[in-house]
MARVEX-473437 format. One line per field, with one value per atom (N, C-alpha, C, O): atom name; residue in three letters; chain; residue number from 1; x, y negated, z negated. Coordinates in steps of 0.05 Angstrom, whole numbers, plus 5000, padded with zeros to 4 digits. Example, Ala and Ser with C-alpha at 12.3 -4.5 7.8 and 13.67 -1.06 7.14 Angstrom:
// MARVEX-473437
name c(N;CA;C;O;N;CA;C;O) .
resn c(ALA;ALA;ALA;ALA;SER;SER;SER;SER) .
chain c(A;A;A;A;A;A;A;A) .
resi c(1;1;1;1;2;2;2;2) .
X c(5264;5246;5264;5285;5257;5273;5258;5268) .
Y c(5114;5090;5066;5066;5045;5021;4999;4977) .
Z c(4844;4844;4844;4831;4858;4857;4843;4839) .
This chain:
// MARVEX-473437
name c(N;CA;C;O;N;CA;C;O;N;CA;C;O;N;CA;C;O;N;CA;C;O;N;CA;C;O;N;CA;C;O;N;CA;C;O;N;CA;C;O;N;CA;C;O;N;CA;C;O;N;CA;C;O;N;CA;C;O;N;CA;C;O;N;CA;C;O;N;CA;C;O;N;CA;C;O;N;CA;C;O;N;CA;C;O;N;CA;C;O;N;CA;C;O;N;CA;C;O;N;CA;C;O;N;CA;C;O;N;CA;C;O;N;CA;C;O;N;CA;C;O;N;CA;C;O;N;CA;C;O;N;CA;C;O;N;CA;C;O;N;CA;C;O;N;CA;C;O;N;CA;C;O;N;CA;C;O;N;CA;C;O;N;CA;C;O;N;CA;C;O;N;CA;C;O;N;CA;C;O;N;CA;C;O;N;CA;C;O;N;CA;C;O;N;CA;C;O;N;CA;C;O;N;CA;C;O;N;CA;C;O;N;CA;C;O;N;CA;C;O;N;CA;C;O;N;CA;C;O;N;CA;C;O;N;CA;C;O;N;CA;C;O;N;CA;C;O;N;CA;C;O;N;CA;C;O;N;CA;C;O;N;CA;C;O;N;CA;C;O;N;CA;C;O;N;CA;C;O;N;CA;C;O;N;CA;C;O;N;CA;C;O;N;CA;C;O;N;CA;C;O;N;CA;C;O;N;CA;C;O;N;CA;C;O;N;CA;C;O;N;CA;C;O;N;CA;C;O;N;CA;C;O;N;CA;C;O;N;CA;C;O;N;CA;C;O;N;CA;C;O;N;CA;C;O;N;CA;C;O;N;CA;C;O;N;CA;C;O;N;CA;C;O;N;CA;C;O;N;CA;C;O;N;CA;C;O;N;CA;C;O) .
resn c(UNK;UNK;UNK;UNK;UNK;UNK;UNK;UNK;UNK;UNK;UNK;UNK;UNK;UNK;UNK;UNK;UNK;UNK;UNK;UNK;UNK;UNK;UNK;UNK;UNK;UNK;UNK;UNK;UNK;UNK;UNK;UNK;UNK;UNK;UNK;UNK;UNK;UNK;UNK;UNK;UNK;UNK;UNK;UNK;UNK;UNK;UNK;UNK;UNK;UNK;UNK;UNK;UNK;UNK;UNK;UNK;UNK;UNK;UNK;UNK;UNK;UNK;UNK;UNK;UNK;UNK;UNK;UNK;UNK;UNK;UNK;UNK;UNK;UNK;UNK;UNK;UNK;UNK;UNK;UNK;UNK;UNK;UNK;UNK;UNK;UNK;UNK;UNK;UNK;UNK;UNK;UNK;UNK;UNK;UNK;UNK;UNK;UNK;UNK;UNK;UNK;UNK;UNK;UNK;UNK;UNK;UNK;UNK;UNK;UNK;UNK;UNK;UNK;UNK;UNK;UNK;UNK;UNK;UNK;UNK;UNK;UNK;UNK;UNK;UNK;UNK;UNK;UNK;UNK;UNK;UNK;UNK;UNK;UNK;UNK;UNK;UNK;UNK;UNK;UNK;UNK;UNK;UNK;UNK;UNK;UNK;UNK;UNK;UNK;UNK;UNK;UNK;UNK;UNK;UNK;UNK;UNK;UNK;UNK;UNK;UNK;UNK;UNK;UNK;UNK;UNK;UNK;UNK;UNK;UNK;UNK;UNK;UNK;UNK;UNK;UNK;UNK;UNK;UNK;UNK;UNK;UNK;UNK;UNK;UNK;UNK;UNK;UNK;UNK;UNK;UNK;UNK;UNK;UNK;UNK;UNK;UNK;UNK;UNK;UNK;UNK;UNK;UNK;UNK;UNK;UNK;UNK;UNK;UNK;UNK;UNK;UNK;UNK;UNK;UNK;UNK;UNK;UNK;UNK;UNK;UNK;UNK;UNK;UNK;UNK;UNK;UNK;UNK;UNK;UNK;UNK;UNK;UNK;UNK;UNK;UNK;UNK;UNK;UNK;UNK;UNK;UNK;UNK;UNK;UNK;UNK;UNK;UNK;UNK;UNK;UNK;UNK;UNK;UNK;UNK;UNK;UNK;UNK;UNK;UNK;UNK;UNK;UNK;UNK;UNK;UNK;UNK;UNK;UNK;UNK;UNK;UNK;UNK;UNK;UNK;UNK;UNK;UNK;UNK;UNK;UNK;UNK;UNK;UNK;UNK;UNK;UNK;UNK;UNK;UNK;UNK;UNK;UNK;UNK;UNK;UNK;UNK;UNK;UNK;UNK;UNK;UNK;UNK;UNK;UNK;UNK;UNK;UNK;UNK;UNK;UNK;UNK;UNK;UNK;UNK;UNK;UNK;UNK;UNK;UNK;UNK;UNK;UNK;UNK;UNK;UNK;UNK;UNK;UNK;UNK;UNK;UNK;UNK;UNK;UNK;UNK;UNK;UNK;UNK;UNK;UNK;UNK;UNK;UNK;UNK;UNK;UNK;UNK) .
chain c(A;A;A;A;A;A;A;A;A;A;A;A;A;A;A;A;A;A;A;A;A;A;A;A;A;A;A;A;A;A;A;A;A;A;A;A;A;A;A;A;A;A;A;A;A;A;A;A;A;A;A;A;A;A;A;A;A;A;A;A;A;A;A;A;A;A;A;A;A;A;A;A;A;A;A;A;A;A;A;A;A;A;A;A;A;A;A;A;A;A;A;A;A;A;A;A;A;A;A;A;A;A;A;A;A;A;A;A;A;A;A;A;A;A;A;A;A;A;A;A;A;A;A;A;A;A;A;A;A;A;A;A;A;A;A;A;A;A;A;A;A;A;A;A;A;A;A;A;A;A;A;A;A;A;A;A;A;A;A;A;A;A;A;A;A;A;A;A;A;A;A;A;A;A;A;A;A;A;A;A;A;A;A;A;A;A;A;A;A;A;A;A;A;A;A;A;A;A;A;A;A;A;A;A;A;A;A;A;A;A;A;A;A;A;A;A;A;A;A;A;A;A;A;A;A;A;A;A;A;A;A;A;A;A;A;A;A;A;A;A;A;A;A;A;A;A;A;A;A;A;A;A;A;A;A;A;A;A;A;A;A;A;A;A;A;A;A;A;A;A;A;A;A;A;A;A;A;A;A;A;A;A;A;A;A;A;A;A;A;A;A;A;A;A;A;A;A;A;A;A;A;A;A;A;A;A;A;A;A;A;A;A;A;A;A;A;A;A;A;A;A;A;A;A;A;A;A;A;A;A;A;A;A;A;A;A;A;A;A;A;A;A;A;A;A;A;A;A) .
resi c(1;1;1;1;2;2;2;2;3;3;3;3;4;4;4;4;5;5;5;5;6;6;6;6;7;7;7;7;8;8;8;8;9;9;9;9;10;10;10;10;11;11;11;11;12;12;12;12;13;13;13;13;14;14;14;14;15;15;15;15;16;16;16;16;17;17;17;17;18;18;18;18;19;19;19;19;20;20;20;20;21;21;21;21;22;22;22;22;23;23;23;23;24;24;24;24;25;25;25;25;26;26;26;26;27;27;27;27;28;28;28;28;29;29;29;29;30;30;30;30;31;31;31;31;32;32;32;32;33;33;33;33;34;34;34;34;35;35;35;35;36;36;36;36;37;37;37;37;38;38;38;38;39;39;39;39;40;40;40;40;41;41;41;41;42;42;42;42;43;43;43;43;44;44;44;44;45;45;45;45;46;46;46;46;47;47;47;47;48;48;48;48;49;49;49;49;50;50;50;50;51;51;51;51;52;52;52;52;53;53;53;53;54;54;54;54;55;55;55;55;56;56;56;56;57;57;57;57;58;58;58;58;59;59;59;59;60;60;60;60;61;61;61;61;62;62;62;62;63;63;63;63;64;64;64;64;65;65;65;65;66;66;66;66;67;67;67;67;68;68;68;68;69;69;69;69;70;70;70;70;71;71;71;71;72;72;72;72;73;73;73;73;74;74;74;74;75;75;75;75;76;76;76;76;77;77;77;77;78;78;78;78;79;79;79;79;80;80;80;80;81;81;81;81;82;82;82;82;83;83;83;83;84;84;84;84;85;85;85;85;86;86;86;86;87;87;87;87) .
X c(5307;5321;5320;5322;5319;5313;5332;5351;5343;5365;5371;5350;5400;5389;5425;5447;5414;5439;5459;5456;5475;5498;5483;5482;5472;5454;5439;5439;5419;5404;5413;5399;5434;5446;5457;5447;5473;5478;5450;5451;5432;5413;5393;5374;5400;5391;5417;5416;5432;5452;5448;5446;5445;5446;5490;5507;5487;5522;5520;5498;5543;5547;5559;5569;5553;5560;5591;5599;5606;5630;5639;5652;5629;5631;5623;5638;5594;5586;5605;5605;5625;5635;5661;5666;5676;5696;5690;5708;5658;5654;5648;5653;5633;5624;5654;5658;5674;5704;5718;5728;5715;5737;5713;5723;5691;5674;5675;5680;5665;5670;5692;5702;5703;5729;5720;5737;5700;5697;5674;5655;5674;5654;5630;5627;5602;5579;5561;5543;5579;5574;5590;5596;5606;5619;5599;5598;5593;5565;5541;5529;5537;5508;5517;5506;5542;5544;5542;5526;5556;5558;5530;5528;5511;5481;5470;5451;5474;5470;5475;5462;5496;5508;5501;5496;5499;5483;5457;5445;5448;5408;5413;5396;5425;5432;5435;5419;5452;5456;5442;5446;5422;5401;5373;5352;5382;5356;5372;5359;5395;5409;5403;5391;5411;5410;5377;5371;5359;5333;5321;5298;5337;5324;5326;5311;5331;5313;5328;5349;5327;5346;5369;5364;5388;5412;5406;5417;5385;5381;5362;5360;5343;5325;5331;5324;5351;5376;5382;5370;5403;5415;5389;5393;5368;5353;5342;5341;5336;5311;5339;5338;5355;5378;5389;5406;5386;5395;5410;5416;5421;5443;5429;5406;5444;5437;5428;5408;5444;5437;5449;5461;5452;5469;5499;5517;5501;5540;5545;5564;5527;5538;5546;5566;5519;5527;5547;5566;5545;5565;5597;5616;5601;5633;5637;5657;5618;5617;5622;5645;5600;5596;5636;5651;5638;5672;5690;5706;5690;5706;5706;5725;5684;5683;5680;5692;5667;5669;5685;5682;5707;5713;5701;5714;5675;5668;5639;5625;5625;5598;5582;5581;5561;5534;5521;5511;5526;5512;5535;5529;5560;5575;5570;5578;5559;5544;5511;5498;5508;5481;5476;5458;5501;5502;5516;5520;5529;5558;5531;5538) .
Y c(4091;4071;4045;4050;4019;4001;3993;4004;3971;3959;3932;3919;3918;3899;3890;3901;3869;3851;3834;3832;3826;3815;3784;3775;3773;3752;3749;3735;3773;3779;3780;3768;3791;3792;3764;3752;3751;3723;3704;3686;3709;3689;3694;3680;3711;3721;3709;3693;3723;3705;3679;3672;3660;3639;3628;3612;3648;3642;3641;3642;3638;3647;3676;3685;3690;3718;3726;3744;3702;3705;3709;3728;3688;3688;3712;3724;3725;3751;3776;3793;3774;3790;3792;3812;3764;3771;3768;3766;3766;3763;3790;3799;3811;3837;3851;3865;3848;3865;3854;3867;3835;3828;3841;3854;3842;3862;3890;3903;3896;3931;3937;3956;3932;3938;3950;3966;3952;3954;3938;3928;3935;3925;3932;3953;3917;3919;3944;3959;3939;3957;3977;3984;3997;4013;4025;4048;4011;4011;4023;4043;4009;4020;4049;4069;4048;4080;4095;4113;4089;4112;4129;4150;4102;4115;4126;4140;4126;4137;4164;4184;4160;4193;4209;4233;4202;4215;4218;4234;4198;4207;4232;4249;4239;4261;4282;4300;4278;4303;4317;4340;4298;4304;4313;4321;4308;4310;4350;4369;4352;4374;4393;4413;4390;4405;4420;4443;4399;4405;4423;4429;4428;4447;4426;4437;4412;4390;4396;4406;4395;4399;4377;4355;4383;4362;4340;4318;4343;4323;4312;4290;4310;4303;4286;4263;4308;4280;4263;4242;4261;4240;4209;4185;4224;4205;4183;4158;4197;4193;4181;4171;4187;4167;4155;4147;4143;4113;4117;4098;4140;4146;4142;4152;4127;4132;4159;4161;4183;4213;4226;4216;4254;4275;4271;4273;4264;4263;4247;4253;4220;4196;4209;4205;4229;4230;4255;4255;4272;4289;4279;4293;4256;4239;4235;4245;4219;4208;4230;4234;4250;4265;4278;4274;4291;4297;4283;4293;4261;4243;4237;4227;4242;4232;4260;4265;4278;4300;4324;4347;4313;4345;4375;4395;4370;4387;4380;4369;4380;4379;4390;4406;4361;4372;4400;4410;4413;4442;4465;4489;4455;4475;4466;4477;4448;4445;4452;4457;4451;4458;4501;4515;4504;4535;4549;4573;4524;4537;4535;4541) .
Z c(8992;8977;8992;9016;8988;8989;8997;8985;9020;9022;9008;9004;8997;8987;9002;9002;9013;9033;9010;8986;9024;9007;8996;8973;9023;9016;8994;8974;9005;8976;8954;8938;8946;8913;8911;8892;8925;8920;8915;8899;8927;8925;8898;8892;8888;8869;8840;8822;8850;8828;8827;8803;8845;8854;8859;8851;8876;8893;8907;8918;8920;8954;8947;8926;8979;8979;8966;8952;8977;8973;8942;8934;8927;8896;8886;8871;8894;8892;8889;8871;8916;8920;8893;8880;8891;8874;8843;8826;8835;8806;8802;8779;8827;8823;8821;8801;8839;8837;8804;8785;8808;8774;8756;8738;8755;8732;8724;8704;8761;8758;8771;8759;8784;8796;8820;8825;8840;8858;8875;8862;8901;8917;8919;8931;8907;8912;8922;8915;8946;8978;8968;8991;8950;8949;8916;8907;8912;8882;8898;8892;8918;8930;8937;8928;8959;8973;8943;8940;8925;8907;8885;8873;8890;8878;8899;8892;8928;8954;8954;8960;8946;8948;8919;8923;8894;8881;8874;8859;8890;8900;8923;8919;8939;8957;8939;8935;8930;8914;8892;8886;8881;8868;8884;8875;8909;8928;8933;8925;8943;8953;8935;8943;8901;8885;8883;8875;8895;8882;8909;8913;8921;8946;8969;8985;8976;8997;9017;9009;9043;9067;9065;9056;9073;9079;9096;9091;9123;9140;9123;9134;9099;9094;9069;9065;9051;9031;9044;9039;9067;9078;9085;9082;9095;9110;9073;9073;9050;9036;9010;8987;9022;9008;9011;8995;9038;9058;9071;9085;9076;9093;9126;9130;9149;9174;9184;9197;9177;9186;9174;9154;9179;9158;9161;9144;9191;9196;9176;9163;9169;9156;9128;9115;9120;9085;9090;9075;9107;9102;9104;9095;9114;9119;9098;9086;9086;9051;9037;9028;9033;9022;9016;8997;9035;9037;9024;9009;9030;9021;8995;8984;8982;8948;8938;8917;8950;8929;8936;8927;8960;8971;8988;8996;8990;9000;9015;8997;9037;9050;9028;9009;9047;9024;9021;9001;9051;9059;9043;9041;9033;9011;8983;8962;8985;8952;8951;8930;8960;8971;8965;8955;8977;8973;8960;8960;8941;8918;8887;8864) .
């Protein structure tokens, strides 16, 4: 997955980051950067579901390493990727 910086989406809008930030929250009701983690974490999980190793979702879904998606991972769905992975 591709990274795309705060800059980048502003410069693309043609804003500053800042405007970026509060035209993206009053739209969707959350931060950018909380939009990206969340297609992050369901490219993982579509990588998990399909057989793929957990260290190998995390990496091929932007995550820094597995601890990173497994913190996430917990936190939004309740349970590690390696118990969805085997549920």
């Amino acid at each position: 997955m591709d990274d795309l910086s705060a800059e980048d989406l502003a410069a693309a809008a043609g804003c500053s980051r800042f405007a970026l930030h509060r035209a993206f929250m009053a739209h969707f009701g959350f931060a950018a950067s909380d939009y990206q983690r969340q297609l992050r974490l369901r490219a993982a999980r579509r990588l998990i579901a399909g057989g793929h190793p957990v260290a190998e979702a995390a990496v091929r879904s932007g995550f820094t390493d597995q601890a990173h998606l497994t913190r996430w991972f917990r936190r939004c769905y309740g349970i590690t990727p390696g118990t969805f992975a085997n549920g």
